[in-house]
matplotlib code that plots the C-alpha trace (Angstrom):
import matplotlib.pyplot as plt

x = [0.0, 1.0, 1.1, 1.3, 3.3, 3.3, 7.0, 7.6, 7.9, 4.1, 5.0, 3.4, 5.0, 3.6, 5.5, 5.5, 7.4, 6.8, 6.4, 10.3, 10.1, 12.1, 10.8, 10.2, 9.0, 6.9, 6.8, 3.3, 2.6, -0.6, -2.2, -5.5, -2.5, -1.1, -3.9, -5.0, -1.4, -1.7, -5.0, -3.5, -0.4, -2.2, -4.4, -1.6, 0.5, -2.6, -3.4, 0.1, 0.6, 3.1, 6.0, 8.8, 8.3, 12.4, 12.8, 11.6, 13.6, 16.5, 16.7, 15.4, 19.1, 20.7, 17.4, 17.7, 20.3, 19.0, 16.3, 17.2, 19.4, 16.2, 13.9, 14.2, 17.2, 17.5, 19.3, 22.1, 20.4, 17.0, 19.5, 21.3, 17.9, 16.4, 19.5, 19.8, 15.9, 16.5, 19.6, 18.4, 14.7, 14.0, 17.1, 16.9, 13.4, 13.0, 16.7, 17.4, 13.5, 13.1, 11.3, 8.4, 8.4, 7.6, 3.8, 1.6, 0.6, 4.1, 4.4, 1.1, 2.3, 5.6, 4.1, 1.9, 5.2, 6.6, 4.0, 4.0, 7.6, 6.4, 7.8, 5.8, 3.3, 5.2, 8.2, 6.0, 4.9, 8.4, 10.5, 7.1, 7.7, 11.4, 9.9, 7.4, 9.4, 11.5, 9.5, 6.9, 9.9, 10.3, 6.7, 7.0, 10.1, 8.8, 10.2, 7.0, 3.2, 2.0, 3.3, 2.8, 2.8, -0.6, -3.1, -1.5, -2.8, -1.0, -1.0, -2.8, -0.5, -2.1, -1.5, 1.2, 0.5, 3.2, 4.8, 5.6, 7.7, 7.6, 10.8, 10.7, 9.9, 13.2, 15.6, 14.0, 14.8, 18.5, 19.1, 17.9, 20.0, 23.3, 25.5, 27.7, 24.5, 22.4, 23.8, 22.9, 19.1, 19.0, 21.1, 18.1, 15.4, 16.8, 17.4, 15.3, 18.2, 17.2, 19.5, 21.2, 21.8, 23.4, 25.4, 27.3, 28.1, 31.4, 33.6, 34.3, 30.6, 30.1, 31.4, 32.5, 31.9, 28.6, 27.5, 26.1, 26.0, 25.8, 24.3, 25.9, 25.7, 23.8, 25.3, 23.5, 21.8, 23.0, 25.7, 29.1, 31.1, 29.9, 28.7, 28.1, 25.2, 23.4, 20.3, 17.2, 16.2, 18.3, 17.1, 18.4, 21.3, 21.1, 22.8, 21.0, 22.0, 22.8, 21.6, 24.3, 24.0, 24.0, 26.8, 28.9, 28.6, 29.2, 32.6, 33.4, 33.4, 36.4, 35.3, 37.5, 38.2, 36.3, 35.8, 32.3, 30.7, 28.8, 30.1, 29.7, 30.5, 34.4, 34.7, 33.7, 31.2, 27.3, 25.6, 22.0, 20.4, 22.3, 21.9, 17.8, 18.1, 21.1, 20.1, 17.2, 14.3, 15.1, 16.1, 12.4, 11.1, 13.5, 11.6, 8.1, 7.1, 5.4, 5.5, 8.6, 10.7, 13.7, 12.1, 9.8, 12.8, 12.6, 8.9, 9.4, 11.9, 9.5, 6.9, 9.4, 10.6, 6.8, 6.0, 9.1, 7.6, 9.1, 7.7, 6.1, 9.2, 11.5, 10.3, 10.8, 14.1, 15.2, 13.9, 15.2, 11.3, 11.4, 8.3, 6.5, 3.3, 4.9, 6.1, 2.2, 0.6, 2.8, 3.0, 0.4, -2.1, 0.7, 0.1, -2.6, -5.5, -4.5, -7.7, -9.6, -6.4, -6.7, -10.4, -10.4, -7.6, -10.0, -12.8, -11.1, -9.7, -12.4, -15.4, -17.9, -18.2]
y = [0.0, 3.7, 6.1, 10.0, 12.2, 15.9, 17.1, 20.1, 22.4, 21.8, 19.5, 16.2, 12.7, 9.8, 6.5, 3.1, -0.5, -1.8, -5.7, -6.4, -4.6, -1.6, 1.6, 5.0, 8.3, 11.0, 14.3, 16.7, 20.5, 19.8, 17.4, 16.2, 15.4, 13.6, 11.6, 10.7, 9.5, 7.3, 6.1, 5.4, 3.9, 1.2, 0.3, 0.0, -2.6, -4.9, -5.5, -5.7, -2.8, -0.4, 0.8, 2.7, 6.4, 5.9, 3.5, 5.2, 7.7, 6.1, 7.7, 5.5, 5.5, 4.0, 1.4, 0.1, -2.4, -3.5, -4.5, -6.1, -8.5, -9.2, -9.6, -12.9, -13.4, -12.8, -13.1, -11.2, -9.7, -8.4, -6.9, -4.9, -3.7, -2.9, -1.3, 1.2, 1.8, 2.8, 5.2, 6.8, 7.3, 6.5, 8.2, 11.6, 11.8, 10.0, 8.8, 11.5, 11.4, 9.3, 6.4, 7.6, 11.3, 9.8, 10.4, 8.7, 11.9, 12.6, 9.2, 9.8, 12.3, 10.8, 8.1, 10.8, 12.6, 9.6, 8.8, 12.7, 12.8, 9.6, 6.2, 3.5, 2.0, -1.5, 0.7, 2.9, -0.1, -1.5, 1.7, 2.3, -1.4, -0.3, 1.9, -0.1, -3.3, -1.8, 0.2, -2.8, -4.4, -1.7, -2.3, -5.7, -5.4, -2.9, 0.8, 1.9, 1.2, 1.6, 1.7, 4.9, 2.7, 1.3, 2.6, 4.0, 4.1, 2.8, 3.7, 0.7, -1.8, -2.3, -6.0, -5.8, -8.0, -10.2, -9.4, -11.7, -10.4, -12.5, -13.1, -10.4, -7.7, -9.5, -9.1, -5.5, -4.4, -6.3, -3.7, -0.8, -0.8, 0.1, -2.6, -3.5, -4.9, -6.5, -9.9, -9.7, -9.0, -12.3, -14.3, -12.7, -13.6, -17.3, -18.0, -16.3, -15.4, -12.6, -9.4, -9.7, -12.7, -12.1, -9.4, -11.9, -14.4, -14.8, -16.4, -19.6, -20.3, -21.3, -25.0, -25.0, -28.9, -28.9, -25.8, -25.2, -21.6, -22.5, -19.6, -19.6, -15.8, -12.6, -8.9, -7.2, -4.0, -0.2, -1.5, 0.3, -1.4, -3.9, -6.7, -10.1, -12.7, -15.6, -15.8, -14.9, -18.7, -21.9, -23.1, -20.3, -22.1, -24.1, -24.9, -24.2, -25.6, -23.2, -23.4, -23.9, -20.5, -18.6, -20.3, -19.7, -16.0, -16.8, -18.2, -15.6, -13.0, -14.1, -13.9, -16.4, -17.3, -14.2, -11.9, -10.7, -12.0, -9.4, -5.9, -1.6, -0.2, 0.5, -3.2, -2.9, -4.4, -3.9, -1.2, -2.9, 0.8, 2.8, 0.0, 0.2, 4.1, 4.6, 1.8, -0.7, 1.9, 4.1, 1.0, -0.1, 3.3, 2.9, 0.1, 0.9, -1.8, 0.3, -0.8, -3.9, -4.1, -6.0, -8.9, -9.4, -11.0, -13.7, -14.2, -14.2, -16.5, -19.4, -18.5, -19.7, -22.8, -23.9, -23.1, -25.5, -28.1, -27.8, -29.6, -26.9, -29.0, -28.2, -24.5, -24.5, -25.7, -24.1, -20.9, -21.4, -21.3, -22.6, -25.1, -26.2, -24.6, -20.9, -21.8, -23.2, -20.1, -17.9, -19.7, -22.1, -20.0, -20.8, -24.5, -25.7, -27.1, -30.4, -31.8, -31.4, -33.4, -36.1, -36.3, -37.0, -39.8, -40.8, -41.5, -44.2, -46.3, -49.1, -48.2, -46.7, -49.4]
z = [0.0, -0.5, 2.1, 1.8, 4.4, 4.6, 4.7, 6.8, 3.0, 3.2, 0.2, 0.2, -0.5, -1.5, -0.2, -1.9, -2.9, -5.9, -6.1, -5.6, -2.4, -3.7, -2.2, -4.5, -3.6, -5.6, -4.3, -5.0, -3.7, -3.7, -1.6, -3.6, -6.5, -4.1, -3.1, -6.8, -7.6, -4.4, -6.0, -9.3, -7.9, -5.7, -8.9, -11.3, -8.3, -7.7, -11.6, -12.2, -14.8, -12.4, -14.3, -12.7, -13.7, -14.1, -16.5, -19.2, -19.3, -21.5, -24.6, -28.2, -29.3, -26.4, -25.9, -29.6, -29.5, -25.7, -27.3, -30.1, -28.0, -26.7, -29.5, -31.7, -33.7, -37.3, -40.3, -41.2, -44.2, -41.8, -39.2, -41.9, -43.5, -39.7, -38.9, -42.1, -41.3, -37.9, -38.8, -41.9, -40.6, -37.5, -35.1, -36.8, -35.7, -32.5, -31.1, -28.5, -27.0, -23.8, -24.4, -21.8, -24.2, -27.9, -28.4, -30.2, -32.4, -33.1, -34.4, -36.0, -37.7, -38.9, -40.5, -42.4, -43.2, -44.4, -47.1, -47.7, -49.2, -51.3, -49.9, -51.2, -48.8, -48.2, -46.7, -45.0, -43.1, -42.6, -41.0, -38.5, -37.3, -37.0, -34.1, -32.9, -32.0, -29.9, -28.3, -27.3, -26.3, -24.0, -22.7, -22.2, -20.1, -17.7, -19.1, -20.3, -19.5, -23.1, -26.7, -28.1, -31.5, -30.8, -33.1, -35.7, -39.0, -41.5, -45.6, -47.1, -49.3, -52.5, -53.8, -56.6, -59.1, -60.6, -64.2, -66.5, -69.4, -72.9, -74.1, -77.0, -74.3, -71.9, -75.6, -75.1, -71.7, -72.5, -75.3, -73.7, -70.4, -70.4, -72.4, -69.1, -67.7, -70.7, -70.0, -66.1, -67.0, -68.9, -66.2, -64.4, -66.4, -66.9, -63.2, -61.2, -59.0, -56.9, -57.4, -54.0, -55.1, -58.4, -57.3, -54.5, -57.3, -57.2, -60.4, -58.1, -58.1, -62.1, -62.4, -66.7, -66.1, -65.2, -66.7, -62.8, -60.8, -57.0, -54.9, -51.8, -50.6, -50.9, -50.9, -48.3, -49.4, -48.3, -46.0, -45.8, -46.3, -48.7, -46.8, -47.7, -46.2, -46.4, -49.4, -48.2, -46.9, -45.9, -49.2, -50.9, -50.8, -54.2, -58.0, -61.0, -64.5, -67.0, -70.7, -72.8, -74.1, -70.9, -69.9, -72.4, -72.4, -67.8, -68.8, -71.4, -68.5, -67.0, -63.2, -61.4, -57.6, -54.9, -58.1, -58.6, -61.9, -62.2, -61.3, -61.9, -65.3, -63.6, -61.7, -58.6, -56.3, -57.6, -56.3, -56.1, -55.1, -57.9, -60.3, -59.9, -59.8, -62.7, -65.1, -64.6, -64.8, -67.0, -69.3, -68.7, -69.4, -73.1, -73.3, -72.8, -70.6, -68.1, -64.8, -64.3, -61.1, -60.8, -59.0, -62.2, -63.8, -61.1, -62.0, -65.1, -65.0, -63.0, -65.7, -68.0, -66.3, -65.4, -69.5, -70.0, -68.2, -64.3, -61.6, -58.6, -56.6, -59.4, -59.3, -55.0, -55.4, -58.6, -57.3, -53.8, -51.6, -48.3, -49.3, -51.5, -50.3, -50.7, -54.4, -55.3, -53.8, -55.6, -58.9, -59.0, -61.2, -64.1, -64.3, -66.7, -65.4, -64.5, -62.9, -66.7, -68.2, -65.3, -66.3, -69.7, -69.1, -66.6, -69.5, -71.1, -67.9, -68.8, -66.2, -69.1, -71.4]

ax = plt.figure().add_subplot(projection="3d")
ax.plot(x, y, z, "-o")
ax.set_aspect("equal")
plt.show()
């Protein structure tokens, strides 16, 4: 129970332990403030929701990586992402406010801003959760009462439909782009390699014997320096056969040992974000395909293999899904409709005579 004393300042204090048995102290000049803080403090104890007014007071910045420690691990390519998040939108905003100081409005209102200056929806969505994990964190470890992340309203993500490009419109987009990187958007739209993935290839990977590209590694995106991870999924991990043709033009690069197959106009490391920005786009524009993004290679590239005849457990593997059940409920719609084909064989097994 709390107890309230009048000090000899005429001040009041309220007196109390929390439920380790440490005791705090509130001072009020007023003693009907004190008496409703008594109240409130004796409700918050017995249901259990009594945070130390203290705890909250550590700054966003120096709470972050506390509470990742705490959070669930992940891979090395999600904590990279999180981390440019939180340092390119999140910190400038937020990093030197006490945990117990960020409002909800002023959250409200940089979610607005965010949309406002014209980031897409999805990423909207994914630098707010770089806030609001943490800071629940921080709720569920005692430093605040409440998240001021609950009840935010988000941008709503409009479903993005898939594109598949034809092969005239892939010979297209391979002309149009700048001539260091045609051959990389048909290694794209053969393989269905993602482009992390493509730019950690490495000249070591393509077996000449075998005609085989093993993807063993991913480079990270916006990390300085360049930083190299595990693909996307432990079955990202995989070796893909060639065609002939695509492999001869693989080997005709040169790439041998650690040296990236595919690289900037001057050598170097691919620059995924400049790459997007410098070349892919405006190539599409050139084009005129309308809307493509660099992941539409990769469907495109299943579109092809399924049209070719691939198994959905060829696809999973080829394309390196975690299951079978992701790669159907992505790609499924592709495959003809097998159930009419089983039910004409059906008609001529012997039952209807």
């Amino acid at each position: 129970m709390a107890s309230i004393r009048k000090r000899e300042s005429g001040n009041y204090q309220v007196r109390y332990r929390d439920r380790a048995g440490r005791e705090h102290a509130q001072g009020f000049k007023k003693k009907a403030h004190a008496d409703r803080f008594k109240h409130e403090v004796e409700h918050d104890l017995d249901r259990g929701d009594w945070v130390d007014p203290k705890a909250g007071q550590v700054t966003l910045a120096a709470w972050v990586d506390e509470a990742w420690q705490l959070a669930r691990p992940v891979s090395q390519r999600t904590g990279s992402d999180r981390r440019a998040r939180m340092v390119n939108h999140v910190l400038p905003v937020f990093g030197v406010m006490p945990l117990v100081r960020i409002d909800r409005s002023d959250v409200q209102k940089w979610v607005n801003s965010l949309t406002e200056r014209g980031y897409a929806p999805a990423t909207v969505k994914k630098v707010f959760e770089t806030l609001s994990a943490p800071v629940q964190i921080a709720v569920n470890y005692g430093l605040l009462s409440q998240s001021p992340c609950a009840g935010i309203e988000l941008p709503p993500i409009p479903r993005t439909e898939m594109r598949f490009l034809v092969p005239d419109e892939v010979v297209r987009l391979s002309k149009a782009i700048t001539p260091h990187f045609e051959l990389l958007v048909l290694f794209a739209a053969e393989t269905g390699l993602r482009v992390g993935e493509i730019a950690g290839l490495q000249g070591g990977d393509y077996q000449p014997g075998t005609l085989t590209i093993n993807v063993k590694r991913q480079l990270l995106k916006d990390t300085t320096p360049p930083t190299f991870g595990d693909p996307k999924t432990w079955a990202g991990i995989r070796s893909l056969t060639l065609s002939p043709p695509l492999a001869a033009r693989i080997q005709n690069l040169g790439a041998v040992g650690d040296s990236p197959v595919f690289t900037r106009p001057d050598g170097g490391l691919l620059d995924v974000s400049n790459f997007r920005s410098r070349h892919f786009y405006p190539a599409v524009k050139a084009a005129g395909l309308g809307h493509v993004r660099i992941h539409d290679l990769r469907h495109t590239a299943v579109s092809a293999w399924i049209q070719a005849g691939a198994s959905i457990k060829h696809v999973t593997e080829r394309a390196g899904i975690a299951s079978v059940t992701v790669a159907f409920d992505r790609y499924g719609h592709l495959y003809p409709n097998e159930d009419r084909q089983l039910a004409d064989r059906l008609a001529h097994i012997g039952l209807y005579q």
